[in-house]
N, C-alpha and C positions, 0 to 999 in steps of 0.2 A: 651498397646494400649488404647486408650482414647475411650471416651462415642462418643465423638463427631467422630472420626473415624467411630468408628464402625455403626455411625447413616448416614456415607458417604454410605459406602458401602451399607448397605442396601437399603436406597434412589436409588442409581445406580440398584441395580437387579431389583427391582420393577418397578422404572420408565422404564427400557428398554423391560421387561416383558408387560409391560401395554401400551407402541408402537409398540412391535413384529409385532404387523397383517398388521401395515401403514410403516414399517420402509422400506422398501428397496422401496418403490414409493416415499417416501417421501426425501431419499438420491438421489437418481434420480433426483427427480424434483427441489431441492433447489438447487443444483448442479449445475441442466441442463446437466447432463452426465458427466460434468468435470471429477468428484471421477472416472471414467473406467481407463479412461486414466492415472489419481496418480498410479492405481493399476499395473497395466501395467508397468512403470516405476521401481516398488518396484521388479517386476518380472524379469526384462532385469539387473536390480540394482545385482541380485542373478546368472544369469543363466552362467556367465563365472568360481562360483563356485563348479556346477555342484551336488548340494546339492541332495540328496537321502532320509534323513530323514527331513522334516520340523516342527517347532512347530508355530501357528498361535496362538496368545494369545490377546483377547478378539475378538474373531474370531465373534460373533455377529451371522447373518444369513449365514456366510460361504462368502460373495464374495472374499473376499483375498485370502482362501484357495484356491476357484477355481478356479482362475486366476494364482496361481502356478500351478497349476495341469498341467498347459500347457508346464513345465519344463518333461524333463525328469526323474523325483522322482519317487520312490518308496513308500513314505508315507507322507501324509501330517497329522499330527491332529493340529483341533482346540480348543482351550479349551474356557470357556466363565461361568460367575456365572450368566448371565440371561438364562437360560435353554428354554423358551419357544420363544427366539430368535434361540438358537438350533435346534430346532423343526422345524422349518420353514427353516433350513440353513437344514437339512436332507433330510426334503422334495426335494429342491434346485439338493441336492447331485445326489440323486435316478434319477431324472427326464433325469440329463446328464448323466448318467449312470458312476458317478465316485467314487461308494460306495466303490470301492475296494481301490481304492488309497487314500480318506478322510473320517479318521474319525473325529466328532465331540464328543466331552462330556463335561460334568459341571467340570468348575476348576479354579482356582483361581490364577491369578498372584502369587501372595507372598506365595504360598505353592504348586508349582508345582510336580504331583505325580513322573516325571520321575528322574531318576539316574545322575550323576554329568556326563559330557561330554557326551551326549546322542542324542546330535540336533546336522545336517550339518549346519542348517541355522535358526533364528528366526525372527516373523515378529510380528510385530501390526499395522493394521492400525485403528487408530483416537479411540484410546482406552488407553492410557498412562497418557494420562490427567485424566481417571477417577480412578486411582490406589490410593487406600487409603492411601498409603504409596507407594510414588515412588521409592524411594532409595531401599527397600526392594521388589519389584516388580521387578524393573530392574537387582538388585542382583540375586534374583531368577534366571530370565533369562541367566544371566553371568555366574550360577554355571551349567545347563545345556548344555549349549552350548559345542561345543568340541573346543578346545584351534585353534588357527588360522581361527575359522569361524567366520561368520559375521552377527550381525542384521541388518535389516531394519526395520525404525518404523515411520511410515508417522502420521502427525498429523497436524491437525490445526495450521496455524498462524496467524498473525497481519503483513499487510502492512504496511511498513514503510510511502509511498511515494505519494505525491497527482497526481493525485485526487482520485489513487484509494482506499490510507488510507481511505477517506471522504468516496467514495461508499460501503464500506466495512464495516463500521460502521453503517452506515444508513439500509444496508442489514441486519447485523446480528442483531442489534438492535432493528429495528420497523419490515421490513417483516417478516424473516423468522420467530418469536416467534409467528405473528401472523397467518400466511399459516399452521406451525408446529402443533397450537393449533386446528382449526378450520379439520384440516383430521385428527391430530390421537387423537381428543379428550383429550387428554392430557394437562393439563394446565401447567405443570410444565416443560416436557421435554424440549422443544426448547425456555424455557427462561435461562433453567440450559447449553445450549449450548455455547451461550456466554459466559455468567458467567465464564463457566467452561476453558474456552480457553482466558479469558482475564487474570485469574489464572495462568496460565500455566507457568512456567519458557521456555523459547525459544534463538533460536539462540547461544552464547556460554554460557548463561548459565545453560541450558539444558545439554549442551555437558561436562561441568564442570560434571554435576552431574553424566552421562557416566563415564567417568575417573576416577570419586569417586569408583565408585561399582566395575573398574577393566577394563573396557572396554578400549581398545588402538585406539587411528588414528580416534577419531571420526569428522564428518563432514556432511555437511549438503547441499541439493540442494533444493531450494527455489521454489519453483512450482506456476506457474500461479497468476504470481504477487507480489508473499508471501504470498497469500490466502491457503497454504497447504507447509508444507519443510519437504524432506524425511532427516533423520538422516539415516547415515551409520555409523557403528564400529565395530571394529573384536575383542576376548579375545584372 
């Protein structure tokens, strides 16, 4: 693993550490509530396989977990390496009284503590673009999972199509870097959001990189323009 990796990764815990206390008003408001409804989607995406055990991976303040919660499971955990986004996703948990069915704890994509075939179901949302190593994050996930179940992993896109390519640009470009700066003090988070999602491999070759790691039947459903596309795949 290179310097420069491992200078991602750490970049990633600290900047998300150092928005924890603005982040979920701040996903709300850039939004405009859209992100509820992507989550919702990831959860109807899941609930005809009646999954029991879930693993949420870069679970952040918890809303993805809780939004499965609404499934008939038995356990959700989320794992996440910014811990004092945790903290605030615990709090979250406690308040709806759903401590018994999620838990959270510090963990890492690429070195998942659970056992080979272990998860009904695996989720990320808007967290795969920050994997230091995606092929081996997504592997991870792959060797977890139990053979015939399914990810969902919702994340950032790019609009192809005008005008709303052009609004979407101009949004993520000059607004939201500067809305993002100005509440969470942060000067770096929400200019590394673009960045980070113009980076991204998307569409089939995203799904290319699925199939690499083992994943079968991957596919994709394009959300609110192409401003957001949930990937489906089953091992």
């Amino acid at each position: 693993m290179t310097q420069k990796t491992h200078a991602k990764k750490e970049m990633v815990q600290n900047m998300f550490n150092n928005i924890a206390p603005k982040y979920d008003l701040l996903n709300h408001l850039l939004s405009a509530g859209i992100d509820k409804g992507w989550r919702r989607k990831v959860r109807k995406a899941l609930a005809a396989d009646h999954p029991e055990i879930i693993l949420d991976v870069a679970t952040g303040t918890g809303d993805l977990a809780i939004e499965l919660a609404r499934l008939p499971v038995r356990k959700i955990i989320g794992i996440d390496i910014a811990e004092d986004m945790l903290e605030i996703g615990k709090k979250k948990i406690v308040k709806r009284g759903l401590e018994q069915i999620i838990t959270l704890e510090p963990g890492d994509s690429e070195a998942i503590r659970y056992e080979d075939n272990y998860f009904d179901a695996i989720t990320v949302a808007f967290g795969v673009r920050n994997y230091e190593d995606l092929e081996k994050g997504l592997s991870e996930m792959h060797r977890v999972l139990k053979p015939g179940k399914k990810t969902a992993i919702l994340e950032f896109s790019r609009p192809a199509s005008f005008p709303m390519k052009n609004i979407y640009q101009f949004y993520f470009n000059y607004i939201l870097p500067g809305v993002g700066r100005m509440v969470s003090k942060d000067q770096s988070a929400y200019t590394y959001l673009p960045q980070s999602v113009a980076r991204f491999p998307e569409n089939k070759e995203f799904m290319d990189v699925l199939r690499k790691v083992g994943f079968k039947n991957p596919r994709q459903n394009r959300l609110s323009f192409g401003i957001a596309t949930l990937y489906l795949a089953e091992k």
